[in-house]
C-alpha positions in Angstrom: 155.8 -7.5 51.2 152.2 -5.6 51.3 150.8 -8.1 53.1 153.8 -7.6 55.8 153.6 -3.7 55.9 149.8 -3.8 56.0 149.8 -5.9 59.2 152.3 -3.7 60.6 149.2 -0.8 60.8 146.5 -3.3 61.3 143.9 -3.0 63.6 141.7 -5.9 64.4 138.0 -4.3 64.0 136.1 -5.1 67.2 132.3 -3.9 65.6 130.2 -4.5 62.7 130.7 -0.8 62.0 134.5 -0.8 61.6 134.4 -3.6 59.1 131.7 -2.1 56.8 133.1 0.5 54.3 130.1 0.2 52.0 128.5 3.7 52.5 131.7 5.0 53.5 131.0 7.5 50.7 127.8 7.6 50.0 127.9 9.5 46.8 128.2 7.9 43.0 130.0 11.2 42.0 132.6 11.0 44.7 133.8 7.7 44.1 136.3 6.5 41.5 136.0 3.9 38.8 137.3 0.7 40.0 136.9 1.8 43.7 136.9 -0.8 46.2 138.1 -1.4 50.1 141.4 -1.2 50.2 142.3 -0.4 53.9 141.1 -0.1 57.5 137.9 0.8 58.0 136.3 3.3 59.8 132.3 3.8 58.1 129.5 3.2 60.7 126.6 0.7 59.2 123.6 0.1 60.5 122.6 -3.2 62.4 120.4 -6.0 60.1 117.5 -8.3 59.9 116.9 -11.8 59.3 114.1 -13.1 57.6 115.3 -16.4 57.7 117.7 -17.9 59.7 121.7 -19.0 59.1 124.0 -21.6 60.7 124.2 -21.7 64.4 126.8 -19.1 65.3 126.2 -17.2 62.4 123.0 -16.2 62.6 122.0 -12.7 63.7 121.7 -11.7 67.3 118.4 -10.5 69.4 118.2 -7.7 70.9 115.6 -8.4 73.6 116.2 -5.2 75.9 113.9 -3.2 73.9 109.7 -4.2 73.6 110.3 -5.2 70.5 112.2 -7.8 69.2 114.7 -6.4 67.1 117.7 -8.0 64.8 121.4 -6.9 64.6 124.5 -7.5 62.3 126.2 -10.8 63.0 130.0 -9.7 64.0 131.1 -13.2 62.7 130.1 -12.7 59.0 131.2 -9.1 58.9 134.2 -9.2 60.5 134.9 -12.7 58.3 133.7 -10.8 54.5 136.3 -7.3 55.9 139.4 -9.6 56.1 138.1 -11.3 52.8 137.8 -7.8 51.6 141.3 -6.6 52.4 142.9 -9.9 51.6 143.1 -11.5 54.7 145.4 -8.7 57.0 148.0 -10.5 58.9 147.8 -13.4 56.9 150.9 -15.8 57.2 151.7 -18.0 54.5 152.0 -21.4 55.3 155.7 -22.3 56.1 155.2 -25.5 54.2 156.6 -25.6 50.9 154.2 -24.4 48.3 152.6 -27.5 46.7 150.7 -25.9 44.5 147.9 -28.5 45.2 144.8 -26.2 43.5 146.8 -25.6 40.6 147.3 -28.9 39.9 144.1 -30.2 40.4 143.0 -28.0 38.3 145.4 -29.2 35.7 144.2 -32.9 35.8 147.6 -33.5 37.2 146.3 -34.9 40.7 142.8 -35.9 42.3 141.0 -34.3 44.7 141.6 -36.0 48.2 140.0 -37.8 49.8 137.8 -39.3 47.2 140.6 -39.8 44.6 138.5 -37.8 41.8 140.0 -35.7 39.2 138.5 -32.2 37.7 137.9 -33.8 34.3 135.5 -37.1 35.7 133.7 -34.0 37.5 133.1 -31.6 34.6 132.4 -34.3 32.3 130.3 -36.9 34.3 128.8 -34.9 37.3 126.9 -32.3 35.3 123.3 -33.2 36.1 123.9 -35.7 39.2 122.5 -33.6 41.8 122.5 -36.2 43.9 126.2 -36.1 43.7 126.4 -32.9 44.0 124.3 -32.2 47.0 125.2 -35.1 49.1 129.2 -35.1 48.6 131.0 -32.3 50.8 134.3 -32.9 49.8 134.5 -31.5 46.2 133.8 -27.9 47.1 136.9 -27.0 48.8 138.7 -28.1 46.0 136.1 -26.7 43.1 136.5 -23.3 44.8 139.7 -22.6 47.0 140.0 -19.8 49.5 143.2 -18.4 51.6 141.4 -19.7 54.4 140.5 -23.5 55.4 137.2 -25.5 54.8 136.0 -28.2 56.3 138.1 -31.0 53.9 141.5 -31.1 55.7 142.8 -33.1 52.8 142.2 -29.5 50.5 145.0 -26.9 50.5 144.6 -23.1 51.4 145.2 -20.9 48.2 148.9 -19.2 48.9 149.3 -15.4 47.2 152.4 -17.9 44.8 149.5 -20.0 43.7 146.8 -17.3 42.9 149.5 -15.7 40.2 150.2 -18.8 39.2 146.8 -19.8 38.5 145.9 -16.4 36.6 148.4 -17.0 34.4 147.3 -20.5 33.6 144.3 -20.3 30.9 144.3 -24.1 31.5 143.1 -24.2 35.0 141.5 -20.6 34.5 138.9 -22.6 31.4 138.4 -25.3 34.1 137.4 -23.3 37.0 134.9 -21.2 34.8 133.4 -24.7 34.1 133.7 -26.1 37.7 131.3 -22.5 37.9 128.6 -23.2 35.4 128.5 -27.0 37.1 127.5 -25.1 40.2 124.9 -22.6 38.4 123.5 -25.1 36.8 122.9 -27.2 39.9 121.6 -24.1 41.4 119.0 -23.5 38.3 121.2 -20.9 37.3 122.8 -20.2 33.4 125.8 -18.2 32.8 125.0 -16.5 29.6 128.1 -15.3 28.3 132.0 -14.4 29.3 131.6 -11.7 31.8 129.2 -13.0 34.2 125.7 -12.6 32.9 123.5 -14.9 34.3 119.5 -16.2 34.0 117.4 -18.6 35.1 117.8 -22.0 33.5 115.0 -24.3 32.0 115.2 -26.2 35.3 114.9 -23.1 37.1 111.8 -23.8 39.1 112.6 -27.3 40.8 116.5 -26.3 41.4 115.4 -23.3 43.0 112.5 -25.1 45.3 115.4 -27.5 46.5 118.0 -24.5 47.1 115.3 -23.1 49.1 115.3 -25.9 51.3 119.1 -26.9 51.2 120.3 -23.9 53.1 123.7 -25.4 53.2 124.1 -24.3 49.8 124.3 -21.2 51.2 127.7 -21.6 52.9 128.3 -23.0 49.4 127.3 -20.0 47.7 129.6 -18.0 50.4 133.3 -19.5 49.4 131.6 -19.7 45.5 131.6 -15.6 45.5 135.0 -15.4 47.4 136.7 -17.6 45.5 136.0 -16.2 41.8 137.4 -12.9 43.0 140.4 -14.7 43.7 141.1 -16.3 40.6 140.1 -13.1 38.3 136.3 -13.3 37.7 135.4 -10.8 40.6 133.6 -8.8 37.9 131.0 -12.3 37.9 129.7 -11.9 41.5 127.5 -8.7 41.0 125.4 -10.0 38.3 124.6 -13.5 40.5 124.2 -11.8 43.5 121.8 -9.6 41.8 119.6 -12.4 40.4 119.3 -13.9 43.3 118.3 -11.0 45.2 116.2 -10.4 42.6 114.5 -14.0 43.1 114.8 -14.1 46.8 113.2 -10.7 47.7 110.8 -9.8 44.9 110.0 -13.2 43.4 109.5 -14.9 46.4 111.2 -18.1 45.0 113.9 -17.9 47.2 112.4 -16.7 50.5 114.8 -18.6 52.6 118.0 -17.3 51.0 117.3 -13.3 51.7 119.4 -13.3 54.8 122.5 -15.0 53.5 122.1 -12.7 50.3 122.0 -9.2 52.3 124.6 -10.8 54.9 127.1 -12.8 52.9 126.9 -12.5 49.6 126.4 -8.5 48.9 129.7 -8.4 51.2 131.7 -10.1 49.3 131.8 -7.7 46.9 134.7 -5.6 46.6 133.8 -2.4 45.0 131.9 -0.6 47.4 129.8 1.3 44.6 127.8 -2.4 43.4 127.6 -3.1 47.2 125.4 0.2 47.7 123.3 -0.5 44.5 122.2 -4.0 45.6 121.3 -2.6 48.9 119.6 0.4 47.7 117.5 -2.2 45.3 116.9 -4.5 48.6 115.9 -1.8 50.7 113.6 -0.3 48.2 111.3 -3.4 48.5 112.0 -4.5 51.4 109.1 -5.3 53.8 109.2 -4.4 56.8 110.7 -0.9 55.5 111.7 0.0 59.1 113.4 -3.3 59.6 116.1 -3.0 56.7 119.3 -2.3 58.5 122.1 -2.3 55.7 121.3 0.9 54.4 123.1 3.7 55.2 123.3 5.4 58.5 120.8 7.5 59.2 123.9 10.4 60.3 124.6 10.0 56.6 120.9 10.6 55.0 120.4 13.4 56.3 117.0 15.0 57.6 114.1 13.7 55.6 116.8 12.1 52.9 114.5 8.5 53.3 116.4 5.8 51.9 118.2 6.7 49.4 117.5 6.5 45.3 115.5 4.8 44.1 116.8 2.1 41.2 115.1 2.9 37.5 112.3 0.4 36.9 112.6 -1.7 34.2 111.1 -0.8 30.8 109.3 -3.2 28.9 111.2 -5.8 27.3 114.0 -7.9 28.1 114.3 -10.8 30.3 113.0 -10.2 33.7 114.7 -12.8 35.5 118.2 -11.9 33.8 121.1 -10.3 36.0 123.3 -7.9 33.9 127.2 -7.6 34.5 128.0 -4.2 35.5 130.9 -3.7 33.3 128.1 -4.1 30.4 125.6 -1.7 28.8 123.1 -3.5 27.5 121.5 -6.8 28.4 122.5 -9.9 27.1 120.8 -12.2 24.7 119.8 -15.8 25.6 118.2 -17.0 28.6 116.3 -19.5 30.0 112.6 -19.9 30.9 111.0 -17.1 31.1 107.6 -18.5 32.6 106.3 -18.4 35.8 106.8 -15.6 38.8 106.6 -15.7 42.1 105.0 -14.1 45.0 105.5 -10.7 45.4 106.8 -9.9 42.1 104.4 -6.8 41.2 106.6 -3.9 40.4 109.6 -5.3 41.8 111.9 -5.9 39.5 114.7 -2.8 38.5 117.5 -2.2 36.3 120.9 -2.6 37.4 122.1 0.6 35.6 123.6 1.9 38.7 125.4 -1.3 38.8 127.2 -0.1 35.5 128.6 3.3 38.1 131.7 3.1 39.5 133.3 0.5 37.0 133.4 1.7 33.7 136.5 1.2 31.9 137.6 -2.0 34.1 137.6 -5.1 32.1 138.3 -8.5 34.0 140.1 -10.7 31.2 138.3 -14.0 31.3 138.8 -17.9 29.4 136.2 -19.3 26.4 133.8 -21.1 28.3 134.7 -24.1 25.8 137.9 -25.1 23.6 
């Protein structure tokens, strides 16, 4: 019934600017714990950059009117990441009868199609085979279902039914936060604990030289994000998309990846508070300074305001290369390698204390990450 009434009042956004609410209120004191987008639209954003390049229709248009070559925001990814946002306005549910196919797969019940694999055979047997994992592109629609399609026609949208379904399920709920740690891991990523922490793993270093070159991991990545905040871990996304920002722009290990992260990944963040802090980190060390366009507009700086504040540095101790979950005060224990920075690293790295802002109080109920 919401999803009826809200299409009754929606408006298709036509620019980048109508489906960017991130600096829509562009103070930490104004904004309410918990607060995210919730409707329409109407904050302006600036235009954005690309220091490396996306899929074809994707990637960021050039502006070649001026002398200088400069970059905007790609309408495709923001207008995709709003109706992600606002959970998919006008969205029709499929007048087939409701299957339940995710659910199920998730319970072991039935395989995923069209290889005829169940979940277990894949948590058990194809942690580790990154072959497997890099060269199959069937398992991912399945792994990590969305309310919109992928490119396995055998794999079934997620239907608002299904989603309660699944969060009541702490069956297919353990599974899925496995079917997560398979992925991390074959990123070079560990999840450290229960609510999203995450660190490099021992392996760190070749995984991350391969995602740097496998850039379509990045679409990966993409549905990865959306689909934990549907099934009740949006409270993980900040801390990964933080570490790889993090790695991407300061480390200089994942040079290729900076585009996806500032176009894709920050936006699929609901809360709008996180959003601005990972921007505010980004555009604190970005290079070119003048070239960072998801900050906030200039109308809303002010004269003389520059960019905005500036993160807290990080003291000494701790784990460098660790990405803290906002709902958490202190940083996790554990970790993987420590050794070994990239380029660019020299002063880069900042707390994510301002990721804490905004959320305190919320608590996103998640499953053992064993039996």
């Amino acid at each position: 019934m919401g999803n009826l009434i809200g299409s009754l009042r929606y408006k298709e956004p036509s620019t980048v600017e109508e489906c960017d609410s991130t600096w829509e209120s562009d103070s930490e004191c104004d904004e309410q714990p918990g607060d995210e987008d919730s409707g329409i639209s109407e904050c302006v954003s600036p235009p954005l950059t690309g220091r490396c390049g996306e899929q074809a229709d994707m990637s960021p248009q050039v502006n070649t009117s001026t002398r200088h070559t400069k970059m905007k925001r790609s309408f495709y990814a923001a207008k995709d990441l709003y109706k992600y946002r606002h959970s998919y306005p006008n969205y029709k549910e499929p007048r087939l009868p409701n299957e339940y196919r995710n659910l199920r797969f998730y319970l072991n019940t039935i395989p995923l199609i069209p290889d005829v694999i169940f979940i277990e055979e894949i948590l058990t047997k194809w942690k580790g085979d990154y072959d497997k994992l890099e060269h199959n592109h069937t398992y991912i629609q399945w792994l990590f279902p969305l309310r919109e399609q992928g490119l396995n026609l055998y794999a079934q949208e997620l239907t608002q039914e299904e989603i309660k379904e699944f969060l009541s399920t702490r069956e297919a709920k353990r599974r899925f936060l496995l079917a997560y740690t398979l992925m991390l891991d074959f990123y070079g990523i560990k999840l450290l604990d229960k609510i999203g922490n995450v660190t490099r793993a021992s392996n760190w270093q070749e995984r991350f030289q391969h995602l740097n070159e496998s850039q379509h991991n990045y679409l990966r990545i993409t549905r990865i994000l959306k689909s934990l905040g549907e099934l009740g871990f949006e409270a993980f996304k900040a801390p990964l998309v933080r570490l790889l920002l993090d790695e991407a722009l300061c480390r200089g290990t994942l040079p290729n990846m900076l585009h996806s992260i500032l176009e894709y990944y920050v936006y699929t963040i609901r809360p709008r508070s996180l959003r601005r802090s990972l921007l505010r980190y980004a555009q604190q060390h970005y290079q070119p300074a003048n070239s960072f366009l998801w900050g906030p507009p200039a109308r809303r700086r002010g004269a003389g305001a520059g960019p905005g504040p500036i993160l807290e540095r990080e003291r000494s101790g701790g784990d460098p290369h660790r990405a803290r979950n906002p709902l958490t005060k202190q940083d996790s224990g554990g970790g993987g390698d420590g050794g070994g920075e990239g380029k660019g690293t020299k002063g880069c790295t900042a707390s994510t204390k301002s990721l804490q802002e905004g959320v305190k109080g919320e608590y996103i109920e998640t499953v053992p990450l064993e039996d």
